[in-house]
Residue, then its C-alpha position, 0 to 999 in steps of 0.5 A: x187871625x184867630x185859632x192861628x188861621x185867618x177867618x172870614x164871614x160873609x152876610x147877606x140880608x135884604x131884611x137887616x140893616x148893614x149896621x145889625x149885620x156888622x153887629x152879629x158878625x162882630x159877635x161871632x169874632x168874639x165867640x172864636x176868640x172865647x173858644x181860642x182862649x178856652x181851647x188853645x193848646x199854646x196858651x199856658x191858661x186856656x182849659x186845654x192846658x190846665x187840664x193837660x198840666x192837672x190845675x184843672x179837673x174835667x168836672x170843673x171845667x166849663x160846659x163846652x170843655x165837657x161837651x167837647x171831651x164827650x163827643x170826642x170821645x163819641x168821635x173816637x168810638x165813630x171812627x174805631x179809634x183814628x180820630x183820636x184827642x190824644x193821638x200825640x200823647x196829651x189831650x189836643x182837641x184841635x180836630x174838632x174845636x175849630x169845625x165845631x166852632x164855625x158850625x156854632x157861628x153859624x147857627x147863631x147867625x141864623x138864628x138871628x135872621x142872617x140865612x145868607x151867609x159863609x163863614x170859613x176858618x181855614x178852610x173849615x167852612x159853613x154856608x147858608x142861603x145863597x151868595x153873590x147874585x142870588x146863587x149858590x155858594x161856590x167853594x173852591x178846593x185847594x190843589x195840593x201841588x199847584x197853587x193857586x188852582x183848585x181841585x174841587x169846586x162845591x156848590x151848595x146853599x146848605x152845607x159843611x165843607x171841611x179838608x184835611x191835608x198835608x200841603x199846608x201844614x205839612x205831617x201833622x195828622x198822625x197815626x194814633x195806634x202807632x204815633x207816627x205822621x201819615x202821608x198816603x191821603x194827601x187832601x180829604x174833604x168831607x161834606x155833610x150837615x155838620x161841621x165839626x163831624x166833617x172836620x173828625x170824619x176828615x181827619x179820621x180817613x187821612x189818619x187811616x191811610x188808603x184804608x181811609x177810601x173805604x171808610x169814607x165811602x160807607x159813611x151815612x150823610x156825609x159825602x168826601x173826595x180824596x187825593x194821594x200820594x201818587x195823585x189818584x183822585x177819588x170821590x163819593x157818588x153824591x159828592x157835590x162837586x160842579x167842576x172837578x178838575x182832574x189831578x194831573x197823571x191821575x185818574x178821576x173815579x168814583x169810590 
């Protein structure tokens, strides 16, 4: 339990020893409990908090810090203003540090050998290679309302998964022009190369509303399904999903 969510990674390597394995994902852990402690917004001295309270400038901040405020800034920009760090009022780049931090796991266990692997941070997932058997990873999406069954099942060997919804944590995702919780969308998955841009562009559409559908159908390299409030199911042509399952009462159809 890191970032307050439960974190798995799963390594697979005919060509390392399992102790060098263990080694490189003990490592990763270190890396979300570096970004937990520089980012958390409940820790009174992680830099998100002194730079919320002003016992931190930003120029003094660490190298990530910086990177993380540009590119949500970037972000903002991107989604003409829904995916917003300041959406509640003070400085909370929560939407974009954890994708942003699985992705980098990621890299860093590929960039030591380990090509097969997934590595899911509640429920912002990165996979690579192939899984069990030598297939593909396959990625099942909650159900909003009929636990445990899945809407959605990806399958991939390469690919960012993240879902934004409102069944876990409740009203959380707000609406920043007007500062209120939004509940139209009640689950987005967006797929694509990068984990962290996902994670944004996810909580991006859920804060747009039914406008969100639109949004997200325009996007270029990245793929999503959605599902509102009144069950409607939707997703993008290309969405790499192997078996949706249809919502109940609800029709299943493309952007």
């Amino acid at each position: 339990m890191i970032m307050g969510t439960a974190i798995t990674i799963d390594v697979r390597s005919a060509d390392l020893p399992e102790s060098t394995l263990g080694t490189h994902v003990e490592a990763a852990f270190t890396w979300f409990r570096e970004v937990d402690a520089r980012f958390s917004t409940y820790k009174a001295d992680s830099e998100v908090s002194r730079l919320r309270s002003g016992k931190l400038r930003i120029d003094a901040a660490s190298d990530d810090t910086r990177y993380i405020l540009d590119r949500c800034e970037e972000l903002r920009a991107a989604t003409n203003g829904y995916f917003d760090a300041y959406a509640g009022g003070v400085l909370d780049p929560s939407g974009l540090v954890k994708g942003w931090s699985v992705q980098e796991a990621s890299d860093r266990l590929r960039a030591a050998g380990i090509d097969d692997h997934f590595v899911n941070a509640g429920g912002d997932i990165r996979v690579r290679g192939t899984g069990p058997d030598d297939q593909p990873w396959r990625i099942g999406i909650a159900h909003p309302w009929e636990r445990p069954k899945v809407a959605w099942v990806v399958q991939a060997t390469d690919l960012a998964i993240a879902t934004s919804g409102i069944y876990e944590r409740g009203l959380h995702v707000l609406d920043p022009f007007t500062g209120t919780p939004v509940d139209a969308l009640t689950s987005v998955t967006v797929t694509g190369p990068d984990l962290g841009t996902a994670d944004a562009y996810a909580t991006a559409a859920m804060a747009m509303g039914l406008r969100g559908l639109d949004w997200l159908a325009a996007l270029d390299g990245y793929e999503s399904a959605a599902i509102t409030r009144d069950r409607q199911a939707y997703r993008s042509s290309a969405f790499p999903s192997v078996a949706p399952i249809p919502i109940p009462d609800s029709d299943m159809r493309p952007y």
